[in-house]
C-alpha positions as CSV (number, residue, x, y, z in Angstrom):
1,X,-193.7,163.7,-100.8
2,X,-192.3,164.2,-97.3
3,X,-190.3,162.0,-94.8
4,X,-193.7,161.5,-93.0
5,X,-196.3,160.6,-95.9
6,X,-193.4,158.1,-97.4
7,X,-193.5,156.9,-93.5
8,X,-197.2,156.7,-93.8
9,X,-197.4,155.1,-96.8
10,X,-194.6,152.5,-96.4
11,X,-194.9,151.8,-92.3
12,X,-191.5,152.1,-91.8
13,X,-190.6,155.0,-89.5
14,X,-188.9,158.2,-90.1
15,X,-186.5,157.1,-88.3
16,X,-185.5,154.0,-90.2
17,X,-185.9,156.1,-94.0
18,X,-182.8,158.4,-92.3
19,X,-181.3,155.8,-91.4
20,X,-181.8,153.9,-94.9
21,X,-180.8,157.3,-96.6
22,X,-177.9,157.8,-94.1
23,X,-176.0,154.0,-95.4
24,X,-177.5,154.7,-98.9
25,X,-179.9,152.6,-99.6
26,X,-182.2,155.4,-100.9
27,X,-181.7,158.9,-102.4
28,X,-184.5,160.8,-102.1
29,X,-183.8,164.2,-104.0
30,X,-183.4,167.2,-101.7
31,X,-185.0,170.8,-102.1
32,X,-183.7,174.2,-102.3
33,X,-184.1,174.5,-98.9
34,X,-182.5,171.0,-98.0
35,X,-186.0,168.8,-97.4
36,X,-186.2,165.7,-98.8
37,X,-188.6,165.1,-101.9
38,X,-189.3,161.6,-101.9
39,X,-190.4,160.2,-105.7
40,X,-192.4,157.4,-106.1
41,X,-189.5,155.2,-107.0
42,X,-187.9,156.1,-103.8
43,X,-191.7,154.6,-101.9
44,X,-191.3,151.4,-104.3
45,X,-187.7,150.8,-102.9
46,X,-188.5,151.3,-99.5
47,X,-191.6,148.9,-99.5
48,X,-188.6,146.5,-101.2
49,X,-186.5,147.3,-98.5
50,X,-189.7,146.5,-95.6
51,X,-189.9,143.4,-97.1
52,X,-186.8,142.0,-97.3
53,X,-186.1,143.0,-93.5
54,X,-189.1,141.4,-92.3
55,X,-187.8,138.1,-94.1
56,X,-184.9,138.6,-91.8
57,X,-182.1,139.8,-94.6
58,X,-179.6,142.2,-93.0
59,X,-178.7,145.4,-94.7
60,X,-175.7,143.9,-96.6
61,X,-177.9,141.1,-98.0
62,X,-180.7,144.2,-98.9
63,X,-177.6,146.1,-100.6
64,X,-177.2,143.1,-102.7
65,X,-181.0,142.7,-102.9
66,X,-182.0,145.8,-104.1
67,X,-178.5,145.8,-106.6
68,X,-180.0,142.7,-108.5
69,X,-183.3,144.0,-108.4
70,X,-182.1,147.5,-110.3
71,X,-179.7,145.4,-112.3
72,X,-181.8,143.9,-115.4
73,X,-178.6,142.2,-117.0
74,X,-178.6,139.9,-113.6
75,X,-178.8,136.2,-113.4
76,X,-181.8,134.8,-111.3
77,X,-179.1,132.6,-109.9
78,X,-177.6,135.2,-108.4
79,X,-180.5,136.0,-106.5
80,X,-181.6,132.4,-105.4
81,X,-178.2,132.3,-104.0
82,X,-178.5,135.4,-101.7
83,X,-181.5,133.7,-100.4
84,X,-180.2,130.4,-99.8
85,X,-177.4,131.9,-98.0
86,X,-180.2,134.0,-95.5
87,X,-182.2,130.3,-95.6
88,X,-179.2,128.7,-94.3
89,X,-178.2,130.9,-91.8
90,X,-182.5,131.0,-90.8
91,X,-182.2,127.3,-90.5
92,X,-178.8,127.7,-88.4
93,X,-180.6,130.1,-85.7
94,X,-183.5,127.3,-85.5
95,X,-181.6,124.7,-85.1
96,X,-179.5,126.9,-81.8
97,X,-183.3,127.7,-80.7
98,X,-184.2,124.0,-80.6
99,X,-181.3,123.1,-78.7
100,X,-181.8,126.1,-76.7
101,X,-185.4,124.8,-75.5
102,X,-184.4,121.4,-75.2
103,X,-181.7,122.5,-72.4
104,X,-184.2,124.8,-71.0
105,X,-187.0,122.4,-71.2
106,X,-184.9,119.6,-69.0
107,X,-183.7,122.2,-67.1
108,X,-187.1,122.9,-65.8
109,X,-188.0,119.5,-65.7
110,X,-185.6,118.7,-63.6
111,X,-186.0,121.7,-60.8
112,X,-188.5,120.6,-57.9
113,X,-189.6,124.2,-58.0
114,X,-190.1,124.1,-54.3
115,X,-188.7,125.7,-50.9
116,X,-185.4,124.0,-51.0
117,X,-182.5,125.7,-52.1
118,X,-180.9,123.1,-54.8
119,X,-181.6,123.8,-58.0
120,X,-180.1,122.3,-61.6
121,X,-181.0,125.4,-63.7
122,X,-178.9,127.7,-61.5
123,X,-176.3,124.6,-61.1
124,X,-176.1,124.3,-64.8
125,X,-175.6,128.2,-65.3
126,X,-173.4,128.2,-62.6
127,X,-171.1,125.0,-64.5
128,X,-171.5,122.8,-62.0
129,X,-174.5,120.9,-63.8
């Protein structure tokens, strides 16, 4: 298979299977001629690869991912504690977003919104809220 019917069968673009093959994550084998001949093992680890990065794992945690997952000796502790690290840091990043609306949420509240130049959202931006 080509670049473009692994990007067709995966969704992931072109650009992003360089880029996986560039850090490593994949190996697709390479012709004569220097084209990449994709197996179906190299699809399967890209679909793997999809997935973790739309549950928000960065490329490190998808090294360490896709190690386990090769790795049939591993421990499924090992693996639940990958994810209960990315689940903590998931739950981190809410709890900033919360706070985040919250602020901007009283911030609005608190602006008339109208034709007089005093304003708490630009005060508070500005550090004099």
């Amino acid at each position: 298979m080509n670049i473009g019917d692994v990007s067709a069968r995966t969704g992931l673009p072109a650009k992003t299977i360089r880029y996986y093959e560039d850090i490593n994550l994949i190996k697709p084998l390479r012709d004569d001629n220097g084209y990449r001949r994709f197996r179906e093992q190299d699809v399967h680890k890209l679909n793997f690869l999809g997935r973790a990065r739309a549950l928000g794992f960065t490329i490190e945690d998808c090294r360490t991912l896709l190690a386990l997952y090769e790795d049939e000796t591993r421990a499924s502790a090992d693996v639940k504690q990958v994810a209960r690290d990315h689940l903590a840091q998931v739950e981190a990043k809410i709890a900033d977003l919360n706070a985040m609306r919250e602020t901007l949420s009283h911030l609005i509240d608190a602006c008339a919104g109208d034709d007089r130049p005093d304003c708490p959202i630009l005060q508070d931006l500005g550090g004099k809220g």
